[in-house]
C-alpha positions as CSV (number, residue, x, y, z in Angstrom):
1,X,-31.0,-104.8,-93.1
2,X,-34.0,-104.3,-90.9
3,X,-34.6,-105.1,-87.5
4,X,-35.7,-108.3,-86.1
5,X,-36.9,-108.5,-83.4
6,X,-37.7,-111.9,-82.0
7,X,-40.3,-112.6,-78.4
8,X,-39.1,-116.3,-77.4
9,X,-41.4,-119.2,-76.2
10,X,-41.9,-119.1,-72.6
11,X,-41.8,-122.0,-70.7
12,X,-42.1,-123.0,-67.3
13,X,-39.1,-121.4,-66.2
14,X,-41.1,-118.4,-65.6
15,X,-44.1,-120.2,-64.3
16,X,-41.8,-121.8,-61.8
17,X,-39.9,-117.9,-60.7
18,X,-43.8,-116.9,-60.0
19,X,-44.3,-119.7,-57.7
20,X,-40.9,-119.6,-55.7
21,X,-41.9,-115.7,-55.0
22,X,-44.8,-116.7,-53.8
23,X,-43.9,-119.3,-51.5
24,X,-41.1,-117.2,-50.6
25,X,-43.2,-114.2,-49.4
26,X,-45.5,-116.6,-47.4
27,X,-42.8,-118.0,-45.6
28,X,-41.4,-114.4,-44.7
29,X,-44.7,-113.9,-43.6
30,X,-45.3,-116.6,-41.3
31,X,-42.1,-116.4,-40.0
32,X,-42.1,-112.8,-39.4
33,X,-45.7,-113.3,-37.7
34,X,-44.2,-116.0,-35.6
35,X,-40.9,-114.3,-34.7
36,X,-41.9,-110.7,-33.9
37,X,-43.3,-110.8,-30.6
38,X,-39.6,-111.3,-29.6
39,X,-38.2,-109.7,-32.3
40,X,-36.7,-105.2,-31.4
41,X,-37.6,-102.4,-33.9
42,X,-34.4,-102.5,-35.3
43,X,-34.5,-106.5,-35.9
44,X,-38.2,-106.0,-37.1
45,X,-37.3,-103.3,-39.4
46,X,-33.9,-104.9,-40.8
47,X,-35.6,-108.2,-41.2
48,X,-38.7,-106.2,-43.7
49,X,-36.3,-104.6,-45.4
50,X,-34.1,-107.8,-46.4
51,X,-37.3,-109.8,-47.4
52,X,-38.5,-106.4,-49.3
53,X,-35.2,-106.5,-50.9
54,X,-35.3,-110.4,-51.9
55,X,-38.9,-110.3,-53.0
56,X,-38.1,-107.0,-55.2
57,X,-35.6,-108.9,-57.1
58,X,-37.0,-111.8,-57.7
59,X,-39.9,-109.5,-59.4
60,X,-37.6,-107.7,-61.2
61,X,-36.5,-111.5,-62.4
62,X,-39.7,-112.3,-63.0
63,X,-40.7,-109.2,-65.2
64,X,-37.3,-109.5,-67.3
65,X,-37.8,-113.1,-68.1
66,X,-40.9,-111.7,-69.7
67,X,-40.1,-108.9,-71.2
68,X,-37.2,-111.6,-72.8
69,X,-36.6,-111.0,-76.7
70,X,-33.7,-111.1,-79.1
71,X,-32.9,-108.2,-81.4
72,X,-30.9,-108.2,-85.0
73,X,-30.6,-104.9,-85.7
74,X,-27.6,-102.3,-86.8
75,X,-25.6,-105.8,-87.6
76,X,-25.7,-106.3,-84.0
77,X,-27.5,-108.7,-82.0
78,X,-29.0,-107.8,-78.7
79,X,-30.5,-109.3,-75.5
80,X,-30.6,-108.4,-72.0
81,X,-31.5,-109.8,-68.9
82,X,-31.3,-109.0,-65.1
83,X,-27.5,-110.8,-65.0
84,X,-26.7,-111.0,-69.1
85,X,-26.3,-108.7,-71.7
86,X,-25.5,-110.0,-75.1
87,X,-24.5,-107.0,-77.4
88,X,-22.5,-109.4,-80.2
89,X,-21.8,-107.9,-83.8
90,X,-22.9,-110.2,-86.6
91,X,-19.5,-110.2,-88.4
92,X,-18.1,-111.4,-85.1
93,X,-19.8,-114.5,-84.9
94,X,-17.5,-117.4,-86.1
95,X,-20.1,-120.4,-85.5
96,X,-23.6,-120.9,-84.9
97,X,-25.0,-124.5,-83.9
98,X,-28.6,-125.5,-83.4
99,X,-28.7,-127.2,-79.7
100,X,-30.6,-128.7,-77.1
101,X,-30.3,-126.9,-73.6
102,X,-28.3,-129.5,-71.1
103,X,-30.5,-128.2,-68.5
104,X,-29.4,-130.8,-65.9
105,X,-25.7,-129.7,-66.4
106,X,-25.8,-126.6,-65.9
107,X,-24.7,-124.2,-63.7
108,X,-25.8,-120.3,-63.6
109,X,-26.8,-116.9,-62.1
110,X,-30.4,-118.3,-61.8
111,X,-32.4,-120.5,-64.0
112,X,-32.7,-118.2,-66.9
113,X,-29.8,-116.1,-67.6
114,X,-26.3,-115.7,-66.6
115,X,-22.8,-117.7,-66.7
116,X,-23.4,-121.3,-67.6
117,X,-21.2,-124.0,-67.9
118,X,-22.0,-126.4,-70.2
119,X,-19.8,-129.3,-70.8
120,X,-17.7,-129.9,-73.8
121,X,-18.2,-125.8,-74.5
122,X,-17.2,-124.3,-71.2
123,X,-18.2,-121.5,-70.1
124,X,-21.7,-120.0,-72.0
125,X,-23.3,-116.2,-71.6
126,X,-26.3,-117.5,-71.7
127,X,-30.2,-116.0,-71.7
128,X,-33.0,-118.4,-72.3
129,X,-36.6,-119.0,-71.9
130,X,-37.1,-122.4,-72.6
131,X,-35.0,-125.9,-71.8
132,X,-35.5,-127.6,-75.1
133,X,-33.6,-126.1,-78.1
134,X,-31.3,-123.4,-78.5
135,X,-28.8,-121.5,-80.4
136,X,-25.5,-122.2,-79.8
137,X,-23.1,-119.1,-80.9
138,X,-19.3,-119.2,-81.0
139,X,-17.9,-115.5,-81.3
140,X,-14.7,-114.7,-83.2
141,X,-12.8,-114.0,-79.8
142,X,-13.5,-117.2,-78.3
143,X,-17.0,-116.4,-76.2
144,X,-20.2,-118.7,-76.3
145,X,-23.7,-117.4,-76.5
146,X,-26.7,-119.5,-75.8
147,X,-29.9,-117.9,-77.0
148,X,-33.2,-120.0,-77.2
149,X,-35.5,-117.5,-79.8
150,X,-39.2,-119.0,-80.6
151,X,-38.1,-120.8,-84.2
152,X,-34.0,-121.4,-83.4
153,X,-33.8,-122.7,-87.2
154,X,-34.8,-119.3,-88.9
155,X,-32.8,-117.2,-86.2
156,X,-30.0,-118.6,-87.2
157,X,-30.5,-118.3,-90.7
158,X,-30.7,-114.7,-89.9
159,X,-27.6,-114.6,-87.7
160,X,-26.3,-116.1,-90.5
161,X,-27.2,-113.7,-93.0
């Protein structure tokens, strides 16, 4: 089999990461302007360094959720993300679904990848671009995958085999 690789629709989840950083870093900004006339060196430099630190990450985030695809390849699907890595043999897969994303039941690492609960499933590994339809996969040892690739009907053909 050959590989397939597969670049998912991005919506605004990314769109909205972009905007949070940026509001984010304004605010450290404004409130390190305000604050460090009374602010030490040591309080000046730990305060940097933690805003640094948080606006680093939330680039790293925001890069990831771009660089987002889903591989088939070797009989092995794979996907990564900042706070998910799906590494799930085909033959492993007991069930796939077609699915819309419950976005306002969810509960995760951020809003695009991690641990999700999704009710009536459980827990999900979940890493998505997009809050409108989905793959739902049910491996052979009881783990849930969530995966929203570009055309979910096809990928799961392909999943499928």
């Amino acid at each position: 089999m050959k590989t397939v690789v597969n670049v998912p629709r991005k919506k605004w989840i990314g769109r909205g990461w972009i905007i949070l950083t940026a509001i984010m870093a304004a605010v450290f900004v404004f409130v390190f302007t305000a604050a460090s006339p009374e602010m030490s060196y040591p309080e000046k430099v730990f305060f940097v360094s933690m805003c640094a630190l948080i606006t680093v990450l939330f680039v790293v985030i925001i890069v990831a959720y771009y660089r987002t695809k889903y591989v088939i390849g070797n009989g092995t699907l794979h996907a990564w993300s900042p706070f998910m890595t799906i590494n799930l043999p085909l033959k492993d897969i007991a069930k796939i679904e077609r699915t819309r994303v419950p976005y306002h039941l969810r509960v995760g690492a951020s809003d695009y990848c991690g641990f999700f609960y999704i009710p009536g499933v459980g827990w999900t590994r979940t890493i998505m671009t997009n809050v409108t339809d989905g793959i739902l996969i049910y491996g052979k040892d009881g783990k849930k995958y969530l995966i929203t690739p570009s055309d979910p009907d096809k990928f799961a053909k392909l999943l499928k085999g």
